[in-house]
gemmi code that builds the backbone of each chain (N, CA, C; Angstrom):
import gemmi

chains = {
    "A": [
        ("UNK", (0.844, -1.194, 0.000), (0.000, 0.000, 0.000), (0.882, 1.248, 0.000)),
        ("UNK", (0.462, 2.172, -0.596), (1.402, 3.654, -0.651), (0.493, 4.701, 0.249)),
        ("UNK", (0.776, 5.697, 0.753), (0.295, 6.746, 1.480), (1.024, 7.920, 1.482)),
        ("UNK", (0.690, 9.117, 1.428), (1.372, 10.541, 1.632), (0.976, 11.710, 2.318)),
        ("UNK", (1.840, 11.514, 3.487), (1.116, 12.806, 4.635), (2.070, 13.879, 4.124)),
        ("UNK", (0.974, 14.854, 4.181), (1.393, 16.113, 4.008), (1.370, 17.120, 5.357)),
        ("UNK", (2.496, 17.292, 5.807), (2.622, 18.123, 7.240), (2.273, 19.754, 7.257)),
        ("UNK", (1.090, 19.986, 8.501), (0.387, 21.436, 7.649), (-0.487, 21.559, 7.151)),
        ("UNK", (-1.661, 21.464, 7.177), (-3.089, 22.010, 6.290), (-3.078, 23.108, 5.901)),
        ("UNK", (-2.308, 24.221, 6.469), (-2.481, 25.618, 6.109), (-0.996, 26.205, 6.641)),
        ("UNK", (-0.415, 26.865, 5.822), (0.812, 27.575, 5.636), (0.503, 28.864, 5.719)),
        ("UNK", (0.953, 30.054, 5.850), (0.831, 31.068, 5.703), (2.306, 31.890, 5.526)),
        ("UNK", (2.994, 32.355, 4.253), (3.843, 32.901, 4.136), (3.514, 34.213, 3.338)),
        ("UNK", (5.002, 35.263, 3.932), (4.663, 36.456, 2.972), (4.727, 36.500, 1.894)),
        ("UNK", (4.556, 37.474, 0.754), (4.704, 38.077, -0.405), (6.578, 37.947, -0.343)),
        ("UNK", (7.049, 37.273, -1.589), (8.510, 37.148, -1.629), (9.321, 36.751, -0.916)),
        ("UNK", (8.556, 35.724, 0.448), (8.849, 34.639, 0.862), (9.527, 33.536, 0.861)),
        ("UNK", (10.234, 32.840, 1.249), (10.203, 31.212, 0.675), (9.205, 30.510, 1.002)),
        ("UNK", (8.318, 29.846, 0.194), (7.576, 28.647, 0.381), (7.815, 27.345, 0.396)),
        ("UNK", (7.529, 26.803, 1.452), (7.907, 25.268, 1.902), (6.783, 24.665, 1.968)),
        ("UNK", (6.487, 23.488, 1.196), (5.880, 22.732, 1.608), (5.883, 21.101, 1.774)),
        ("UNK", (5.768, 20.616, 2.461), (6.145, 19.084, 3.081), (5.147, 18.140, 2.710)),
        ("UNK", (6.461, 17.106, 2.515), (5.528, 15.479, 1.271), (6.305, 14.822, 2.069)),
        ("UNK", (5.438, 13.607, 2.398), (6.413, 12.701, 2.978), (5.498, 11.488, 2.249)),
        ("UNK", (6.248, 10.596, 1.911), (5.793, 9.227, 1.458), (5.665, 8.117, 1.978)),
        ("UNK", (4.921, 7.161, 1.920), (5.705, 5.592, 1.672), (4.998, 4.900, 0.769)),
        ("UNK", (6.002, 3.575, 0.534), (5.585, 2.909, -0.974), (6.698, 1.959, -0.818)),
        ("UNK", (6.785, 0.445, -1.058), (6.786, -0.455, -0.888), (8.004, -0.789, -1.902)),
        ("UNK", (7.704, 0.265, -3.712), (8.032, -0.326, -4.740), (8.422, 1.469, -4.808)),
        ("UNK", (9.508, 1.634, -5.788), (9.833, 2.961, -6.194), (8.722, 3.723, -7.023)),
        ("UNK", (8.530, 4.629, -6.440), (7.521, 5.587, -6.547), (7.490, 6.570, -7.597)),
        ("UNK", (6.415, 7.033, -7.812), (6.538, 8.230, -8.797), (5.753, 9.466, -7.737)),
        ("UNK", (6.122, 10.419, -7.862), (5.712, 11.520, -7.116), (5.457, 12.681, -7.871)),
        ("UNK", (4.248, 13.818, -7.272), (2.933, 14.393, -7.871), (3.278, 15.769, -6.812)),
        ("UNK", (3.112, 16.816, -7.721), (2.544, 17.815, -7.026), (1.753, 18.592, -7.855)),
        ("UNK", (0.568, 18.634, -7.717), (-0.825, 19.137, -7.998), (-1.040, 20.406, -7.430)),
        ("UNK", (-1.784, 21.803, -8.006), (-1.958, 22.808, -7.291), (-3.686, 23.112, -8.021)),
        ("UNK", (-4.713, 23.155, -6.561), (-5.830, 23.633, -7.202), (-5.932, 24.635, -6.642)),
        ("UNK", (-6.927, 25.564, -7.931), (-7.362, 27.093, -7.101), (-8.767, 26.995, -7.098)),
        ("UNK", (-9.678, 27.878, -6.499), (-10.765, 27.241, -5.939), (-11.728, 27.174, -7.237)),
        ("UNK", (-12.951, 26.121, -7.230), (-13.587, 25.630, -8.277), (-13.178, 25.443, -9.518)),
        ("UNK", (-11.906, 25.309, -9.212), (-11.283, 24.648, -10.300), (-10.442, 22.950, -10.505)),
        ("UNK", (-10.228, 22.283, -11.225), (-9.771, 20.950, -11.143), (-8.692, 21.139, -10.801)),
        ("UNK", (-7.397, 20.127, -10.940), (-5.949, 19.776, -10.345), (-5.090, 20.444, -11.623)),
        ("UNK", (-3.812, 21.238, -11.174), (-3.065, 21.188, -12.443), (-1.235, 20.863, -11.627)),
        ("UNK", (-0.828, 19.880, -13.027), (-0.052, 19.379, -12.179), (1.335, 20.444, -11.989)),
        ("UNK", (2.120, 20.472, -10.557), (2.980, 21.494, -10.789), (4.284, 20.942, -11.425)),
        ("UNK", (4.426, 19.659, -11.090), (5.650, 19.189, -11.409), (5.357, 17.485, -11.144)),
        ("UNK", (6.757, 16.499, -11.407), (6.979, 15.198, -11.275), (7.589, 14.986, -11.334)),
        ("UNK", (8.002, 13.434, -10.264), (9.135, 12.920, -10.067), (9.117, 11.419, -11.019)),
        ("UNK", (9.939, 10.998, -11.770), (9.636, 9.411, -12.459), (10.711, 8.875, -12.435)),
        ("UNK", (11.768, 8.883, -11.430), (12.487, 8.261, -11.362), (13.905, 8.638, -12.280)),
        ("UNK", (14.171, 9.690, -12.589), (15.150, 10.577, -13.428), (15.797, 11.379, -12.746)),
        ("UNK", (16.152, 12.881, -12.713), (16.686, 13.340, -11.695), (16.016, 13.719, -10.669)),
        ("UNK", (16.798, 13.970, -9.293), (16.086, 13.730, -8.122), (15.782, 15.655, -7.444)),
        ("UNK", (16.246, 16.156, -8.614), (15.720, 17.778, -8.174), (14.734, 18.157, -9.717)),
        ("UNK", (13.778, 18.098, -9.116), (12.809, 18.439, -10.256), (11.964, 19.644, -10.144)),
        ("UNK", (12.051, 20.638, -11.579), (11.486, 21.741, -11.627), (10.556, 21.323, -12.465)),
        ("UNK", (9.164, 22.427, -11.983), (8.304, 22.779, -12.560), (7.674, 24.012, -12.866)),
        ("UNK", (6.218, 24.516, -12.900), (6.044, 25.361, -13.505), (5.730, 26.533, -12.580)),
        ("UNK", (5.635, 27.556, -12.653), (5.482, 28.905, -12.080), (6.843, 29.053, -10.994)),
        ("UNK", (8.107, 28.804, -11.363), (9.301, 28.805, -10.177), (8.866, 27.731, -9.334)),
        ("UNK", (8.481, 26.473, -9.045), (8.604, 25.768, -8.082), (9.191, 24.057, -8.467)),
        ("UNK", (9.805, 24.067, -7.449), (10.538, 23.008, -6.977), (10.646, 22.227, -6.311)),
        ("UNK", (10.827, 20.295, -6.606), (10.667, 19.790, -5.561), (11.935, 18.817, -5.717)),
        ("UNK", (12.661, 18.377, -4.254), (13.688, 17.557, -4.318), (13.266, 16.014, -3.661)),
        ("UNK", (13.173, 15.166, -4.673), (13.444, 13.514, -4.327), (14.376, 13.228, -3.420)),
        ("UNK", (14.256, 12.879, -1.976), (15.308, 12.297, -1.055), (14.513, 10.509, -0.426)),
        ("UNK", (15.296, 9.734, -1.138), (15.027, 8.491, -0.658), (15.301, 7.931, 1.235)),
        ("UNK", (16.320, 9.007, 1.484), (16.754, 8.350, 2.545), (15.632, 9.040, 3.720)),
        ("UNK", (15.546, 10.244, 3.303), (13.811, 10.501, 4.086), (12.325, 10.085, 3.629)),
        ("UNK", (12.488, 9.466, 2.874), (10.864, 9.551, 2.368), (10.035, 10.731, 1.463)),
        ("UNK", (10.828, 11.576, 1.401), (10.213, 13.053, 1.134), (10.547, 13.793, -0.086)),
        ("UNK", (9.376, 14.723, -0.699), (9.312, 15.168, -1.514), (8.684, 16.265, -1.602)),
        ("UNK", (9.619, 17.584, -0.748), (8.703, 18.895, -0.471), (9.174, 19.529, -1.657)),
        ("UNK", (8.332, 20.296, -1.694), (7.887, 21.660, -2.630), (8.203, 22.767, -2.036)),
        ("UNK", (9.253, 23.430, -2.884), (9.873, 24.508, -3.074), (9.619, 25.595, -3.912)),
        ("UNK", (9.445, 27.384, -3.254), (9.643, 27.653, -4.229), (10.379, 29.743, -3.774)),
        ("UNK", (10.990, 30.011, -4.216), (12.285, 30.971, -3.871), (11.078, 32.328, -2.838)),
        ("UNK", (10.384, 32.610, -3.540), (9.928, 33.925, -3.929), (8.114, 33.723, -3.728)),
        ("UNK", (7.399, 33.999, -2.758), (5.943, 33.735, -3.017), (5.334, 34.849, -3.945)),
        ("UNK", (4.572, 34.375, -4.299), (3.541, 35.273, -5.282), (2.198, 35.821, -4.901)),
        ("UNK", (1.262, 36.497, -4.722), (0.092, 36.317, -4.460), (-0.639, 35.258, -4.829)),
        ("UNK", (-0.236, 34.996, -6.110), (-0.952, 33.987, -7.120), (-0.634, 32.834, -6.866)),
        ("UNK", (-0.109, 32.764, -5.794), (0.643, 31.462, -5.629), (-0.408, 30.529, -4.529)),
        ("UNK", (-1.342, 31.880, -4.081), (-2.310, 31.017, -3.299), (-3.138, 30.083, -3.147)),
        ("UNK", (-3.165, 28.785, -2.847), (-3.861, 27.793, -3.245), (-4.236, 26.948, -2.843)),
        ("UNK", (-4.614, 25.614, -3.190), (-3.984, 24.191, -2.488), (-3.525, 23.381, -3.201)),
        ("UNK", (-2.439, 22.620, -2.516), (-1.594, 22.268, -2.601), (-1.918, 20.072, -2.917)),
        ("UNK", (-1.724, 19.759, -3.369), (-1.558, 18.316, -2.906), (-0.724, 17.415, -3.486)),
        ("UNK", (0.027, 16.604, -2.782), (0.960, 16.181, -2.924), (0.686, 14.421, -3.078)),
        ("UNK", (1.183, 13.554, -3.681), (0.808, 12.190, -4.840), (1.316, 11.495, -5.440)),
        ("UNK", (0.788, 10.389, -5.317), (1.725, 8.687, -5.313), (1.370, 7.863, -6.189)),
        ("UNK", (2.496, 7.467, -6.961), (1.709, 6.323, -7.741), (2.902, 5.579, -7.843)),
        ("UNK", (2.550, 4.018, -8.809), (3.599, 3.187, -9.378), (3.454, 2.094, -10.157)),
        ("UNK", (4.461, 2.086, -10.583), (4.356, 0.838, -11.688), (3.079, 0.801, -12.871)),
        ("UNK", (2.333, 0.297, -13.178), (1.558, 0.765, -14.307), (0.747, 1.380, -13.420)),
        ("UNK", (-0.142, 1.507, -12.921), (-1.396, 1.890, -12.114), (-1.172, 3.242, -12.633)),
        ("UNK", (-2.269, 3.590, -13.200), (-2.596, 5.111, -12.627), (-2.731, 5.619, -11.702)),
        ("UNK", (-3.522, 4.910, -10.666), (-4.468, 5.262, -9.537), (-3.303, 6.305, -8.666)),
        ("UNK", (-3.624, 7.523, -8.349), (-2.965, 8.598, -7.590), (-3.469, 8.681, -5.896)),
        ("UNK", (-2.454, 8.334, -5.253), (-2.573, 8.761, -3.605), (-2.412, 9.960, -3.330)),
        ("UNK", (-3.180, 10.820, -3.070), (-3.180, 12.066, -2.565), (-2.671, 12.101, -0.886)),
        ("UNK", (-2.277, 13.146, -0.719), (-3.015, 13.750, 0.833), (-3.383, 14.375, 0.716)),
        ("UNK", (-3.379, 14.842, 2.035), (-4.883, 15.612, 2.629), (-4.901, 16.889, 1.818)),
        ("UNK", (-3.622, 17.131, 1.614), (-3.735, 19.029, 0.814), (-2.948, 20.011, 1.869)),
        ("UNK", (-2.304, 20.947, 1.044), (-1.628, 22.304, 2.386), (-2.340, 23.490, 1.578)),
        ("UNK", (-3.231, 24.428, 2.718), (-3.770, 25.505, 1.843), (-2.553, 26.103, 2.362)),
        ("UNK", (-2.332, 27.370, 1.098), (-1.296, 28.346, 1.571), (-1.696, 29.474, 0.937)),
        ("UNK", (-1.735, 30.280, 1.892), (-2.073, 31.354, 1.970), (-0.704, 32.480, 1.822)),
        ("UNK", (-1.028, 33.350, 1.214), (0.088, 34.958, 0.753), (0.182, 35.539, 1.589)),
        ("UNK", (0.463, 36.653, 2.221), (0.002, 37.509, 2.769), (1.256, 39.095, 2.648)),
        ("UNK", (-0.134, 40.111, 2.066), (1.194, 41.003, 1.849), (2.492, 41.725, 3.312)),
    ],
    "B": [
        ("UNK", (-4.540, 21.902, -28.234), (-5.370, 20.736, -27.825), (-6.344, 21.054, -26.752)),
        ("UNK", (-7.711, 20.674, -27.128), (-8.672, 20.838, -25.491), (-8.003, 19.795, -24.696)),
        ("UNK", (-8.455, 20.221, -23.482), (-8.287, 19.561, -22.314), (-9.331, 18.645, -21.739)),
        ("UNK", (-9.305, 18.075, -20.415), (-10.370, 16.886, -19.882), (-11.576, 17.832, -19.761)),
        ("UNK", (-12.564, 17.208, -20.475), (-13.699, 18.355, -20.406), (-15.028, 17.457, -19.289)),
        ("UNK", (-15.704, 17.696, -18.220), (-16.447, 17.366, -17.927), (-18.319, 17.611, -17.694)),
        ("UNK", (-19.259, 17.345, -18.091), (-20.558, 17.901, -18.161), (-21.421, 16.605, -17.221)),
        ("UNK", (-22.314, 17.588, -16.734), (-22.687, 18.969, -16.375), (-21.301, 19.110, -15.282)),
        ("UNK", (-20.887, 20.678, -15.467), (-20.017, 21.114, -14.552), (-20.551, 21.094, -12.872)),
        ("UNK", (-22.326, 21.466, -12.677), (-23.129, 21.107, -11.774), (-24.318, 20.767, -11.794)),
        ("UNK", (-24.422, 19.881, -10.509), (-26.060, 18.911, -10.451), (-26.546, 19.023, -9.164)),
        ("UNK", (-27.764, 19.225, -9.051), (-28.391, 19.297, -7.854), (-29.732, 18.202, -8.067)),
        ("UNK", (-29.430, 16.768, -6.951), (-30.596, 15.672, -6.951), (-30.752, 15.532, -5.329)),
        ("UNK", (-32.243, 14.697, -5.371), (-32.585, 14.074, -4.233), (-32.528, 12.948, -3.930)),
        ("UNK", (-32.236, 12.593, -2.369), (-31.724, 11.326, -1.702), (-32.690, 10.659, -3.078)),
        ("UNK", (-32.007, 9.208, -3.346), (-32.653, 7.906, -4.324), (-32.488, 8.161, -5.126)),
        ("UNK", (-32.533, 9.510, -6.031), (-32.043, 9.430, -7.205), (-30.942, 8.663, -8.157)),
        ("UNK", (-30.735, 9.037, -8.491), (-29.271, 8.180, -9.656), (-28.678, 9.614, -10.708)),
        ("UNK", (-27.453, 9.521, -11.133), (-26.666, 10.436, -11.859), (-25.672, 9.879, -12.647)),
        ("UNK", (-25.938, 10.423, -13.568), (-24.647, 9.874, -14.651), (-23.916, 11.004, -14.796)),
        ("UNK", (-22.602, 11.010, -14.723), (-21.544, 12.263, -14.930), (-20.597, 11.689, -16.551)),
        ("UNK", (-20.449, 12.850, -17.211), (-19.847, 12.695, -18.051), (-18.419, 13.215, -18.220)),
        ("UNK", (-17.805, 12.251, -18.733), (-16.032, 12.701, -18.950), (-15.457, 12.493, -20.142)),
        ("UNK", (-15.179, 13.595, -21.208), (-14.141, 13.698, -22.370), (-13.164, 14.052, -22.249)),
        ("UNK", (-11.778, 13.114, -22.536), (-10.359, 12.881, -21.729), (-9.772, 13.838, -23.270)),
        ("UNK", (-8.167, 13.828, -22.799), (-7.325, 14.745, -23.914), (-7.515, 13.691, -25.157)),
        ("UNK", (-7.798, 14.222, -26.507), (-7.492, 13.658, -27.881), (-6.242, 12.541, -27.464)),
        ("UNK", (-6.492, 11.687, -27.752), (-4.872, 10.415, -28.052), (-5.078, 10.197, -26.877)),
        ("UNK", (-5.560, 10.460, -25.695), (-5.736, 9.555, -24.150), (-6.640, 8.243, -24.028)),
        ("UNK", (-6.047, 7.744, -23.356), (-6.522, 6.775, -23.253), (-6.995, 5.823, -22.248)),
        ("UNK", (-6.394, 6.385, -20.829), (-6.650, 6.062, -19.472), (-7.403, 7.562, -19.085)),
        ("UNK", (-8.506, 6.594, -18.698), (-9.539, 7.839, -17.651), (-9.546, 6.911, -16.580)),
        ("UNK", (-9.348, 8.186, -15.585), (-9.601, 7.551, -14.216), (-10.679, 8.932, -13.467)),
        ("UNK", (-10.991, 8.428, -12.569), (-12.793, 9.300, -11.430), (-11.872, 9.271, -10.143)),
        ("UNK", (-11.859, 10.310, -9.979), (-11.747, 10.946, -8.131), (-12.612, 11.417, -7.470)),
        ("UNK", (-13.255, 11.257, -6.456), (-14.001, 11.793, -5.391), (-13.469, 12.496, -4.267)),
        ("UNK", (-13.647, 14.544, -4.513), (-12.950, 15.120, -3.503), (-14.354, 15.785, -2.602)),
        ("UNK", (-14.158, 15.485, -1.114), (-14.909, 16.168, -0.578), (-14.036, 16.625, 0.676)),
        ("UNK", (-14.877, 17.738, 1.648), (-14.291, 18.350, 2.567), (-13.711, 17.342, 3.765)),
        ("UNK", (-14.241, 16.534, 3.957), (-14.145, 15.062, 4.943), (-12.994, 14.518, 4.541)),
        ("UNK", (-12.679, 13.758, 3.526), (-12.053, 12.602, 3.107), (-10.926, 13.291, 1.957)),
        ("UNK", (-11.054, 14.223, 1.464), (-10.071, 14.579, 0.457), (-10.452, 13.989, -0.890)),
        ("UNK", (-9.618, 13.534, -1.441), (-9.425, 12.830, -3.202), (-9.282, 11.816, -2.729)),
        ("UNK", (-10.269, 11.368, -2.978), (-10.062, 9.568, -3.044), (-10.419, 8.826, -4.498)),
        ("UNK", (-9.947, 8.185, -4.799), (-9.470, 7.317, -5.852), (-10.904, 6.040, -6.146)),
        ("UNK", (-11.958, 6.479, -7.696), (-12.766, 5.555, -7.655), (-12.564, 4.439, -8.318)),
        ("UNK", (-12.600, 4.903, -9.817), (-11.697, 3.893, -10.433), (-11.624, 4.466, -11.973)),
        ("UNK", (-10.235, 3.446, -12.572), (-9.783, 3.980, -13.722), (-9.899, 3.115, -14.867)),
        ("UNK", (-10.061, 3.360, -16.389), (-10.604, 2.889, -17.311), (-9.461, 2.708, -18.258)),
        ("UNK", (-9.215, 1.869, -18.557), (-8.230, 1.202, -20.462), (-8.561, 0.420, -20.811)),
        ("UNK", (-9.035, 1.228, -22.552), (-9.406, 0.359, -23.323), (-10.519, -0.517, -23.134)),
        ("UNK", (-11.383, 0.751, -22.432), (-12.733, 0.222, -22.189), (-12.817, -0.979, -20.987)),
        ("UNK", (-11.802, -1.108, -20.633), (-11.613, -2.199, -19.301), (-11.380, -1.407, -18.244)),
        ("UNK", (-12.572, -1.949, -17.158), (-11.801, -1.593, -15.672), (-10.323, -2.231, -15.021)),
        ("UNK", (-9.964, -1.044, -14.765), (-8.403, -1.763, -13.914), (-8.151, -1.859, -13.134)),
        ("UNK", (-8.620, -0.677, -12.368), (-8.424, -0.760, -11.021), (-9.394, 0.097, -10.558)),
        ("UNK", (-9.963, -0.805, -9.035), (-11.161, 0.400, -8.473), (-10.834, 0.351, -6.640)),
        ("UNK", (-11.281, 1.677, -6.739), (-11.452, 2.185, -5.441), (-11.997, 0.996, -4.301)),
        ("UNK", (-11.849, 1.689, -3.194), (-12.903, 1.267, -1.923), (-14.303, 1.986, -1.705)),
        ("UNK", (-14.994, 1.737, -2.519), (-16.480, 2.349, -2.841), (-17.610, 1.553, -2.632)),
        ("UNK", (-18.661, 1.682, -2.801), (-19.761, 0.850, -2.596), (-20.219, 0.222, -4.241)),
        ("UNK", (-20.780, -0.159, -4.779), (-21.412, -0.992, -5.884), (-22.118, 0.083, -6.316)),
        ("UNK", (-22.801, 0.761, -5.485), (-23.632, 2.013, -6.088), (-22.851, 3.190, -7.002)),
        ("UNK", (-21.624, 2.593, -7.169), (-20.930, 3.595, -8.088), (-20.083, 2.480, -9.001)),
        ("UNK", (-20.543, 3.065, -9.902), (-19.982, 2.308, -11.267), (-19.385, 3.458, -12.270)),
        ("UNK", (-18.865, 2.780, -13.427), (-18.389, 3.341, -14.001), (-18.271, 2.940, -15.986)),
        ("UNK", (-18.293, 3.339, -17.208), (-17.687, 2.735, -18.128), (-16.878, 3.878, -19.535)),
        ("UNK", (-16.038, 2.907, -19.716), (-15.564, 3.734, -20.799), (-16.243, 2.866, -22.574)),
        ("UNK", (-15.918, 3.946, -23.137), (-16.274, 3.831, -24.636), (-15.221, 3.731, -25.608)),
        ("UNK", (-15.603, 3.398, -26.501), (-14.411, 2.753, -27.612), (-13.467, 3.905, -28.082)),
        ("UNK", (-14.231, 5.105, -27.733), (-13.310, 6.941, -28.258), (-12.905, 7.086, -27.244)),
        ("UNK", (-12.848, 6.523, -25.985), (-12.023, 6.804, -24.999), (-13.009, 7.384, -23.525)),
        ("UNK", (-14.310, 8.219, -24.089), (-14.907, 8.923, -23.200), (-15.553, 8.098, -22.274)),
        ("UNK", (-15.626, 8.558, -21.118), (-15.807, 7.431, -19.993), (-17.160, 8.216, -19.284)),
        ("UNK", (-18.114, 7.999, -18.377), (-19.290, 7.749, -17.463), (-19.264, 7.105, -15.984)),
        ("UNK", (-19.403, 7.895, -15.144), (-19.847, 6.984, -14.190), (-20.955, 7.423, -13.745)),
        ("UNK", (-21.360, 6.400, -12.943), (-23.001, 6.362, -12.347), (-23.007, 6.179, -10.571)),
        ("UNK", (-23.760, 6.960, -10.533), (-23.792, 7.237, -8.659), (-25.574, 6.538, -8.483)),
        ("UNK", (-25.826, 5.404, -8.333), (-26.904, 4.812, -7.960), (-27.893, 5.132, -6.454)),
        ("UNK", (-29.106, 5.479, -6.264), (-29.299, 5.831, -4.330), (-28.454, 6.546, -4.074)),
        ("UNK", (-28.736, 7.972, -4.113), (-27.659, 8.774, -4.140), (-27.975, 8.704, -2.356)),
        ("UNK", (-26.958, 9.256, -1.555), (-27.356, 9.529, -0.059), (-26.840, 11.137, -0.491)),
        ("UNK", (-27.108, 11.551, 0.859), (-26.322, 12.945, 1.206), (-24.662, 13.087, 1.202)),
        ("UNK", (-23.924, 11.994, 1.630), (-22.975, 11.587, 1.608), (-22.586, 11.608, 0.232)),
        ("UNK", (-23.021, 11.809, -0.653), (-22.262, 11.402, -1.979), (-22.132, 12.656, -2.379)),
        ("UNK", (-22.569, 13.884, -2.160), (-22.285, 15.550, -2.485), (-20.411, 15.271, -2.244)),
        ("UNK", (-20.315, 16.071, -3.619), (-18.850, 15.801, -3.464), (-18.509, 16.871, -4.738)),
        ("UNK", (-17.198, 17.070, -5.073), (-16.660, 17.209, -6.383), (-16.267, 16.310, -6.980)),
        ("UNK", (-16.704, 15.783, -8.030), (-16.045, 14.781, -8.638), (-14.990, 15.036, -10.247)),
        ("UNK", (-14.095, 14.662, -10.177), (-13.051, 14.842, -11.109), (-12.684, 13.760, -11.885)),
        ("UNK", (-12.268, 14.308, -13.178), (-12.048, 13.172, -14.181), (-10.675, 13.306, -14.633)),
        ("UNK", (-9.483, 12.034, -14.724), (-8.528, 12.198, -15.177), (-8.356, 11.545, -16.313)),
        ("UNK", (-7.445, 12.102, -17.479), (-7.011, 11.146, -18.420), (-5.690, 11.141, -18.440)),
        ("UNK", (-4.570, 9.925, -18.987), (-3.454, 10.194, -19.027), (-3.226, 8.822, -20.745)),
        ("UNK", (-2.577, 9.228, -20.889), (-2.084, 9.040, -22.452), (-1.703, 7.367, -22.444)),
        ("UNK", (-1.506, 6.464, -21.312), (-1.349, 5.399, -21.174), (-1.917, 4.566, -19.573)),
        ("UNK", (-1.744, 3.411, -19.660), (-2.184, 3.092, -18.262), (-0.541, 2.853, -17.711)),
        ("UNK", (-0.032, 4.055, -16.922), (1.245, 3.627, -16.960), (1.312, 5.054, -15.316)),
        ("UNK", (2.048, 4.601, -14.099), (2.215, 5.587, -13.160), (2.845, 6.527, -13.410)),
        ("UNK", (4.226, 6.860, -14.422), (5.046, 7.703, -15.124), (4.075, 8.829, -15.324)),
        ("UNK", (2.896, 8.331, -15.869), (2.194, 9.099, -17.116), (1.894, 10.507, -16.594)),
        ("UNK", (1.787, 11.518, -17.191), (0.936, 12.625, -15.759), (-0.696, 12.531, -15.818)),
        ("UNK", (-1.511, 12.670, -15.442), (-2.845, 13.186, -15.293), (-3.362, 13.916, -15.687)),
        ("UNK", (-3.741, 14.359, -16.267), (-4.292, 15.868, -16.720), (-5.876, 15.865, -16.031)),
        ("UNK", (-6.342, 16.705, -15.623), (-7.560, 16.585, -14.928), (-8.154, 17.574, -15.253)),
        ("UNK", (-9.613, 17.021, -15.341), (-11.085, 18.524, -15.865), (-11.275, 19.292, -14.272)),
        ("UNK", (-12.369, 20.088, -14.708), (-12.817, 20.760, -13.924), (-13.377, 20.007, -12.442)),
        ("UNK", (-14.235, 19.109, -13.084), (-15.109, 18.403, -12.171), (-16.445, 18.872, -12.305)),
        ("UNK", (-17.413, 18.023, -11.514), (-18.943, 18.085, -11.650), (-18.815, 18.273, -10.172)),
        ("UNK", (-19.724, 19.595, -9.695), (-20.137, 19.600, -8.364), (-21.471, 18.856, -7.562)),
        ("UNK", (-21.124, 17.960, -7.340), (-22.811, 17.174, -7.040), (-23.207, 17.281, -5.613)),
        ("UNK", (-24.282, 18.096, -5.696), (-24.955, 18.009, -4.492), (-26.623, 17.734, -4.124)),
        ("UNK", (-26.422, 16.713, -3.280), (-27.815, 15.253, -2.812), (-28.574, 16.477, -2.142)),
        ("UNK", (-29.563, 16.306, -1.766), (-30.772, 17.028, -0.946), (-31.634, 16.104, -0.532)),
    ],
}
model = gemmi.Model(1)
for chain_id, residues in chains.items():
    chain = gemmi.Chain(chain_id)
    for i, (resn, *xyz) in enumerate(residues, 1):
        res = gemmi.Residue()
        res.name, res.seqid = resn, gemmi.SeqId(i, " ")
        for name, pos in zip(("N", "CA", "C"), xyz):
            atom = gemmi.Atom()
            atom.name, atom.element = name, gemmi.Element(name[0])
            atom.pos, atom.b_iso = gemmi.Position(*pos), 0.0
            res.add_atom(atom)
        chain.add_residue(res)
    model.add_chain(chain)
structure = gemmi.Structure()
structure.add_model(model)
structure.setup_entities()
């Protein structure tokens, strides 16, 4: 079975900030890893992915997440907050053929000027 | 290219009813998979479709089914609806049945029981 707690329901950083946000995994079999950002009434868009290639992976709008096997973890990075950056967050597991995606719970994060 | 398109975007039924939600995945996709996000439980995972075959399904009740079609576009069905089943529901497609793959995901259908 795979699972992914995400530490934090709600973040709150400033405007030009660093944003952190925390993935922690487990998974049995080498993993593929998800970071998803929704804004409200809207569906999932993905921010980035891990597939087993390099273990610092960028994605889109400046954010970043680093693959560390020896923790479990796969937080989301990103230099500089945005307003726009406000959202939620969720972080996601999969492997081997399966589609099927393990979420957690979600980190709202909030801007603040 | 359009994206995962889903209709009706919203539905409003009463307890017993039944609902069919509709999902058109990206052109050339071919795995659709159904998520159920609500305020309680988060995204949970119902089940996903290739090649018109189920592959893998959730921990759900029978009252939710699902099928895909030979163009790829997939349906599921929420049978006795309860109150409990108000949710967002989301549709993914990804270009293979493969974990690599990414997801691309619609809007979702907002369903809410009365």
């Amino acid at each position: 079975a795979q699972s992914v707690t995400q530490l934090g329901s709600h973040v709150s950083v400033s405007e030009g900030a660093l944003v952190l946000l925390r993935c922690n995994y487990s998974s049995s079999v080498p993993p593929y890893l998800f970071w998803y950002v929704q804004y409200p009434n809207q569906g999932l868009q993905l921010l980035l992915k891990y597939t087993s290639a390099a273990t610092l992976v960028k994605g889109i709008n400046g954010f970043e997440a680093e693959f560390k096997k020896s923790e479990t973890s796969f937080h989301l990075t990103k230099p500089s907050a945005h307003m726009s950056d406000a959202a939620e967050y969720f972080c996601a597991v999969t492997s081997g053929t399966a589609s099927k995606l393990t979420f957690g719970t979600g980190t709202r994060l909030q801007v603040t000027l | 290219k359009a994206g995962v398109t889903q209709t009706p975007r919203y539905l409003i039924k009463t307890r017993g009813q039944q609902v069919t939600l509709s999902c058109s995945p990206i052109s050339g996709h071919r795995s659709v998979s159904w998520y159920q996000q609500t305020p309680g439980q988060g995204l949970q995972f119902l089940f996903e479709y290739f090649s018109e075959t189920q592959r893998n399904k959730g921990n759900f009740p029978g009252r939710f089914s699902g099928r895909q079609f030979s163009n790829s576009r997939s349906e599921m069905n929420v049978s006795t609806l309860e109150l409990g089943d108000s949710a967002l529901y989301l549709c993914a497609s990804s270009l293979r049945l493969a974990g690599a793959d990414t997801q691309y995901f619609g809007p979702g259908t907002r369903l809410t029981v009365l």
